[in-house]
Structure formats: structure tokens, C-alpha cells
C-alpha positions as CSV (number, residue, x, y, z in Angstrom):
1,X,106.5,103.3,124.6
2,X,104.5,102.8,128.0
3,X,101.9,99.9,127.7
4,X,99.1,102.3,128.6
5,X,99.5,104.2,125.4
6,X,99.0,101.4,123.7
7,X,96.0,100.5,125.3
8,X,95.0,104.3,125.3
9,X,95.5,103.8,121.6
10,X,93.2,101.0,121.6
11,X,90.5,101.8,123.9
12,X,90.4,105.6,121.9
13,X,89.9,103.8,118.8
14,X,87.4,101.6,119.6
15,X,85.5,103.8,121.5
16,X,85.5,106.1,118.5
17,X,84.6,103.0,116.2
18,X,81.4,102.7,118.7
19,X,80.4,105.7,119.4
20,X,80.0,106.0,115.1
21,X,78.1,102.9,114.9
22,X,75.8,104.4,117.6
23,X,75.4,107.3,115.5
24,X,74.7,105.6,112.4
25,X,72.1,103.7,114.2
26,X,70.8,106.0,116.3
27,X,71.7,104.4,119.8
28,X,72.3,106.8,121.9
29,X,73.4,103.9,124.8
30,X,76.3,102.9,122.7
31,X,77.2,106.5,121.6
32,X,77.7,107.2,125.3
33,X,78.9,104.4,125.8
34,X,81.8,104.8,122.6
35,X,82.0,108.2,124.1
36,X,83.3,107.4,127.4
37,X,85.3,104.5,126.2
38,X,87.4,107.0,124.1
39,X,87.9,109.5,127.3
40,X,89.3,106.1,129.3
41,X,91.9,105.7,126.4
42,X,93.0,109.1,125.8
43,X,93.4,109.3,129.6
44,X,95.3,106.3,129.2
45,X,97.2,107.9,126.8
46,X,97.7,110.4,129.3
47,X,99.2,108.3,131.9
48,X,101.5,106.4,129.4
49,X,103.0,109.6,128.1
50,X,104.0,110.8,131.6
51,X,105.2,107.5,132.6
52,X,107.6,107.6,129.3
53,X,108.3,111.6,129.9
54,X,109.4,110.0,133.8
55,X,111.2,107.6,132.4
56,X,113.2,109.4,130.0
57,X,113.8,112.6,132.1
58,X,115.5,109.6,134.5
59,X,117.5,108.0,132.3
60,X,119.2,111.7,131.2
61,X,119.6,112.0,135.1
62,X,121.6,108.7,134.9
63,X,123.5,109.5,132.1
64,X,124.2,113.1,133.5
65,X,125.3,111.8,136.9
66,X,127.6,108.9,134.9
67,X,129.5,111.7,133.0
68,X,130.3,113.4,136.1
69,X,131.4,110.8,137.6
70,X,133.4,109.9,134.8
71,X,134.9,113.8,134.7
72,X,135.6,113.7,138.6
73,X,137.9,110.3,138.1
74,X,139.9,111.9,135.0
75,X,140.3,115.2,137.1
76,X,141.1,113.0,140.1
77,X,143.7,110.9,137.9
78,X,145.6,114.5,136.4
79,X,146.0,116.0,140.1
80,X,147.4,112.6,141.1
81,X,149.9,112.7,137.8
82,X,150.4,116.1,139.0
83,X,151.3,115.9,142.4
84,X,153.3,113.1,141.3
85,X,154.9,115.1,139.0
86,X,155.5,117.6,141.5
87,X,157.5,115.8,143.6
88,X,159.9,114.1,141.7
């Protein structure tokens, strides 16, 4: 998980948690400001998830790539056993 969900998670929860004590006490500076602090974390949130989505979708490139590789050497290996075969 991508640091900025986690301090999505955070700054979405405490913005939340502040925007609730600014309604119970009728603030309407810390409601905003509770308000806003929860739109930074669930951008954050945001950002994190398409940093992990990146990060994943590059890692099944990788792995994609490696297995081809790995097929190209094994078909590479039976021609050779072939052509070896083949001229015996």
C-alpha cells in the first residue's frame, strides 16, 4: 500500500473527526476547516491508489516480459536439439 493512502486515511479521518466537533459546537471555522482537511486526504487517497494501480500494472509487465523470455529460451533450446537432431 502507497504511503499516501495511508496518510489519505489519516488526514480523511481527522478531518471528519473535526469537522463533527465543529458541528457539535457550532464553529463553522473548524467545520470548514475539518471539511477541507478530509478532501486533502481522500485526494491523497487518490494519488496512493494510482501509484499502487502503476505499480502493480508494472510488476505484471515484468512478470509478462520474464515468461516470454523464459518461453523464447525453451523454444530456442528444442530447435537447437532439433537441428542437432537433424543432422546426425
Amino acid at each position: 500500500m502507497d504511503k499516501d493512502r495511508v496518510k489519505g486515511a489519516v488526514n480523511d479521518a481527522a478531518g471528519r473527526a473535526k469537522r463533527q466537533v465543529g458541528e457539535w459546537t457550532g464553529d463553522t471555522n473548524a467545520q470548514v476547516d475539518g471539511a477541507a482537511q478530509q478532501i486533502k486526504g481522500k485526494a491523497q487517497k487518490a494519488v496512493g491508489a494510482v501509484k499502487d494501480a502503476a505499480r502493480d500494472a508494472k510488476n505484471d509487465a515484468d512478470r509478462e516480459r520474464e515468461r516470454q523470455v523464459v518461453n523464447e529460451r525453451a523454444t530456442d533450446k528444442e530447435i537447437e536439439r532439433e537441428h542437432a537432431h537433424n543432422h546426425r
